[in-house]
C-alpha positions in Angstrom: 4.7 -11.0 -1.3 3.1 -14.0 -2.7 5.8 -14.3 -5.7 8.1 -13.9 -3.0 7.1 -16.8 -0.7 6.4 -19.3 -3.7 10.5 -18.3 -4.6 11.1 -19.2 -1.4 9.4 -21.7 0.5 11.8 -22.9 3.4 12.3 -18.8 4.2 8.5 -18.5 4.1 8.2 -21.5 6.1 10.5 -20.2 8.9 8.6 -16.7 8.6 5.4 -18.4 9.1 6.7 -20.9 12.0 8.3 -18.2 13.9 4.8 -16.2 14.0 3.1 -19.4 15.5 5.7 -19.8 17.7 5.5 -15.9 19.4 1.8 -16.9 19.4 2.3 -19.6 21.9 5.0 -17.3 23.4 2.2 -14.5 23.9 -0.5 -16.6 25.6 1.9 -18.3 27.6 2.9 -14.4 28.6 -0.5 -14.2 30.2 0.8 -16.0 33.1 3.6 -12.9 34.1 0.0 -10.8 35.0 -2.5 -13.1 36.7 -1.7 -16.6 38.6 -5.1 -18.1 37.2 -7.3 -17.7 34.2 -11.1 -18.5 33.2 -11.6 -22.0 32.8 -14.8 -21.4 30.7 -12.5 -19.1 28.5 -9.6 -21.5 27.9 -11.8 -24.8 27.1 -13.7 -22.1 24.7 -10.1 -21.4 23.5 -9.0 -24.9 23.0 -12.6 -25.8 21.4 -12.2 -23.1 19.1 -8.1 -24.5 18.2 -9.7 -27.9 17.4 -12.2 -26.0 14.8 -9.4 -24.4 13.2 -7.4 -27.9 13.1 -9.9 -29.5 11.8 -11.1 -27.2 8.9 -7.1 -26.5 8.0 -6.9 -30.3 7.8 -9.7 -30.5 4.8 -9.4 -27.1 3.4 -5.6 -26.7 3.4 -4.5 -30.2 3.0 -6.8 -33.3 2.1 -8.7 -31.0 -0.5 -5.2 -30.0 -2.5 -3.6 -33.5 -2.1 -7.1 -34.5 -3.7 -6.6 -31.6 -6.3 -3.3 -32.3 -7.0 -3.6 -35.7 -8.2 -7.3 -35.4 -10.3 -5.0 -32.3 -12.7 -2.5 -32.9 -15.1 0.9 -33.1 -14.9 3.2 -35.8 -12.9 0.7 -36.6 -10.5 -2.1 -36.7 -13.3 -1.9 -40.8 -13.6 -4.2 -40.8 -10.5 -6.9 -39.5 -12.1 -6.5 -41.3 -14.7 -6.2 -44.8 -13.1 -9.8 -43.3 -11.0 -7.6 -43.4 -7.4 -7.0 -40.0 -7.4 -7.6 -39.9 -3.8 -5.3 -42.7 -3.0 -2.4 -40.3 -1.7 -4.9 -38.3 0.6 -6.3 -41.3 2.0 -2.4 -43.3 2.3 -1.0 -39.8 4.0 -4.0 -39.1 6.2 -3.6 -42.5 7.9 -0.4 -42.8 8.1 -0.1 -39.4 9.7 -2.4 -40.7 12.6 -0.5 -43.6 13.2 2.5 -41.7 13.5 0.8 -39.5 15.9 -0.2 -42.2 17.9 3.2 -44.1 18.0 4.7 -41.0 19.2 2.3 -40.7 21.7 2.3 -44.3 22.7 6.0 -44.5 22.9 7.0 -41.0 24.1 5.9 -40.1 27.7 3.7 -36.8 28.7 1.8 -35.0 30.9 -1.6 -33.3 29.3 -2.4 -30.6 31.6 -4.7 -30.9 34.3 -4.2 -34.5 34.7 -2.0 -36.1 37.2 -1.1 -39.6 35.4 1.8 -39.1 33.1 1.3 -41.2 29.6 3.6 -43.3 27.8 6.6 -45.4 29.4 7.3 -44.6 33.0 9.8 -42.1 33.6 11.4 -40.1 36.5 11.1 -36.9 34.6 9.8 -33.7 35.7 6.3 -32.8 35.3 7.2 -29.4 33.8 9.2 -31.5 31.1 6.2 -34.1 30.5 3.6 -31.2 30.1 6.2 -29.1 27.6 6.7 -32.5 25.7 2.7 -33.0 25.2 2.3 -29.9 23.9 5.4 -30.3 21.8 3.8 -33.1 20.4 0.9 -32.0 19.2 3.1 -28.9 17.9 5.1 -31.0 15.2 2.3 -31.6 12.7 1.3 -27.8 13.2 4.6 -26.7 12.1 4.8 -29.4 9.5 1.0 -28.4 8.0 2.7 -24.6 7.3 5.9 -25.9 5.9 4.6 -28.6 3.7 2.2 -26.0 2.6 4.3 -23.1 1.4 6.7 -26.2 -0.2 3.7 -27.2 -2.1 3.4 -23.5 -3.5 6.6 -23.8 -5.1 5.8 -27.0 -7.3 3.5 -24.8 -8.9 2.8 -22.5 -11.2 0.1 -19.4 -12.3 -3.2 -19.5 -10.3 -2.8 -22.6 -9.0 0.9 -21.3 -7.2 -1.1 -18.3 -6.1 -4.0 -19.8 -4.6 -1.7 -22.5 -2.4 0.8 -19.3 -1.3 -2.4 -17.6 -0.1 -3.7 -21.0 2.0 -0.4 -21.5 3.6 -1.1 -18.0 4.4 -4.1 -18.3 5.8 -3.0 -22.0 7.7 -0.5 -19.9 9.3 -2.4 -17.3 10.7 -4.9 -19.7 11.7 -2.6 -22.1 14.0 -0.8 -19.0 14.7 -4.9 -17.9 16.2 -5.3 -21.2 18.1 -1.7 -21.5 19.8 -2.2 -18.5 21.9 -4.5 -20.9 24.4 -1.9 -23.5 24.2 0.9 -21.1 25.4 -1.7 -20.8 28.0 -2.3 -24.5 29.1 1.4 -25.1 29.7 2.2 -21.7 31.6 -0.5 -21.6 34.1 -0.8 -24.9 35.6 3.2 -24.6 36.1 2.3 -21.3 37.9 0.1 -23.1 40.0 2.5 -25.4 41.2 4.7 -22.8 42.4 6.5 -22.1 40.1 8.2 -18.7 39.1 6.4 -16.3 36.7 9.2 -16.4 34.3 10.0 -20.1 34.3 6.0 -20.7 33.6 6.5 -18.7 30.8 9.7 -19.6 29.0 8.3 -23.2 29.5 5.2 -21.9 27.9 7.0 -21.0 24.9 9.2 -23.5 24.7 6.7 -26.1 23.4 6.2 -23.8 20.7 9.6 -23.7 19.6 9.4 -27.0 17.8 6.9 -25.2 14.9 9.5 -23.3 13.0 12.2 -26.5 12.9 9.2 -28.9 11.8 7.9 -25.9 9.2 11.3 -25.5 7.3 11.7 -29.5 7.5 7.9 -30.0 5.8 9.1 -27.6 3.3 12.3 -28.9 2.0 11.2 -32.2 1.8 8.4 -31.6 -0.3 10.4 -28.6 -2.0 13.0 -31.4 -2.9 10.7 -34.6 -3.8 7.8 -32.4 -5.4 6.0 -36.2 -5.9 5.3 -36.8 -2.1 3.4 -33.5 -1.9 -0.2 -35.0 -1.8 1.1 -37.6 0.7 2.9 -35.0 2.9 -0.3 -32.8 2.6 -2.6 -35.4 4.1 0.1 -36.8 6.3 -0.1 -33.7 7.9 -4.4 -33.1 7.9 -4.1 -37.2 9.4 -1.7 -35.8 12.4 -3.5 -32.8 12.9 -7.1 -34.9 13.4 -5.3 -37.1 15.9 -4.3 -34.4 18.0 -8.0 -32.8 17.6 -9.4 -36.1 19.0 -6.9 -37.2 21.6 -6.1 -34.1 23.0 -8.3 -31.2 22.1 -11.8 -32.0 22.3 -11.4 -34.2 25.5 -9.4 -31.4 27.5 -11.4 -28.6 26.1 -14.2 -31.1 27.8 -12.8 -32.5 30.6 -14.5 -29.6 33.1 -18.1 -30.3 31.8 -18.0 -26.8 29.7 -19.1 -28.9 26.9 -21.5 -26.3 25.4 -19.1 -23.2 25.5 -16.0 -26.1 24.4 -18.7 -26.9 21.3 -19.6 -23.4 20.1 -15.8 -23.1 20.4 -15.5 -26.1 17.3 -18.0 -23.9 15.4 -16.1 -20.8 15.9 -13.3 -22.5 15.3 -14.0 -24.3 12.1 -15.8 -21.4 10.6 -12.6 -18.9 11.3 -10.2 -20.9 9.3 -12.7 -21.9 6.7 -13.3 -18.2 6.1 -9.6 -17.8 6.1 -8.3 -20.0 3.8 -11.5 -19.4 1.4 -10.9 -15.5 1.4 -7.0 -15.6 1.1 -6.5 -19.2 -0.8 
């Protein structure tokens, strides 16, 4: 299996984007049973997808870039010039201004919140709510595909060990969409509408991960240089979306405590993950 996903990254990619996506499908299902759903329980959820974020940005992505460039090979000048973690620290910031030009420049609704951000539009709320959960999808789907690309650039331990984090960064976003699916279908549902609209617009914003996975990969798949770059890019989008939207929503109804413990559990989750499987 992990000789067969270091052969072939952009399929593994898709595999691995299409199981976060029917994550987000399957908390976003939630909504066909019950019209409402724990508050305390879905800002521990979304406290606990920030943990995960955050740990997949440093053990997944910043610490290979970083790894990457201090070994041999083509991306071995780094080290030897002393700036090996140059292309960690050029992707990681330029991953969060991307996030925030997006989010600057592309209107949305965050849920719970009445005040759509971004330029003033006439669309629907359903749309702006999809959108800014679409958003913050991209550099998830992104993180997996750049992740199995970098697997194929490769080779022994070293291809191994990155096939078995994408792995694990999978099945850890895959963990914390299953609230998200959550935090687009039910305030829907509590506007009236339908039980099935709530949910295919639930799972809609997931559909994004699996396009931006099989993108991440054939671009660092084809231009095997960028791959500490695309790696941090990613861990840089991912922290933006941890800080703009996460933590504060996960916040927003004074369940800071349970929303905190949620970070820990979070955190500790995908650091287990990618240590036990990377």
């Amino acid at each position: 299996m992990l000789d067969w996903a270091a052969a072939n990254p952009m399929k593994a990619a898709l595999i691995a984007g299409l199981f976060t996506w029917g994550i987000t499908a399957l908390g976003a299902s939630l909504v066909i049973f019950t019209k409402a759903i724990s508050r305390r329980f879905l800002d521990a959820a979304l406290g606990m997808a920030a943990g995960v974020m955050i740990a997949a940005s440093f053990w997944s992505l910043l610490n290979p870039a970083i790894a990457m460039c201090e070994e041999g090979g083509r991306l071995g000048f780094y080290a030897d010039w002393g700036i090996a973690w140059l292309p960690a620290l050029a992707g990681f910031v330029v991953g969060g201004i991307f996030m925030r030009l997006i989010d600057r420049f592309l209107p949305h609704l965050h849920p719970d919140l009445k005040i759509a951000e971004g330029p003033k539009t006439s669309w629907h709320r359903s749309t702006l709510l999809v959108l800014a959960i679409t958003i913050h999808n991209i550099p998830e789907g992104l993180a997996v595909g750049v992740a199995f690309g970098a697997a194929a650039s490769m080779v022994g331990d070293a291809q191994i060990e990155q096939v078995g984090a994408a792995m694990a960064l999978a099945l850890g976003i895959g963990l914390q969409n299953f609230p998200e699916g959550s935090a687009v279908s039910f305030p829907l549902r509590r506007e009236g509408m339908s039980r099935k609209r709530a949910l295919w617009y639930g799972q809609l914003s997931g559909m994004v991960e699996p396009l931006a996975a099989v993108a991440g990969a054939f671009a660092v798949y084809a231009m095997a240089a960028i791959l500490p770059y695309a790696l941090a890019f990613a861990a840089g989008a991912m922290i933006f979306v941890v800080a703009e939207e996460l933590i504060p929503e996960a916040q927003r109804n004074k369940n800071v405590d349970i929303a905190t413990m949620g970070v820990i559990a979070g955190f500790a989750i995908m650091m287990t993950l990618d240590v036990a499987l990377g």
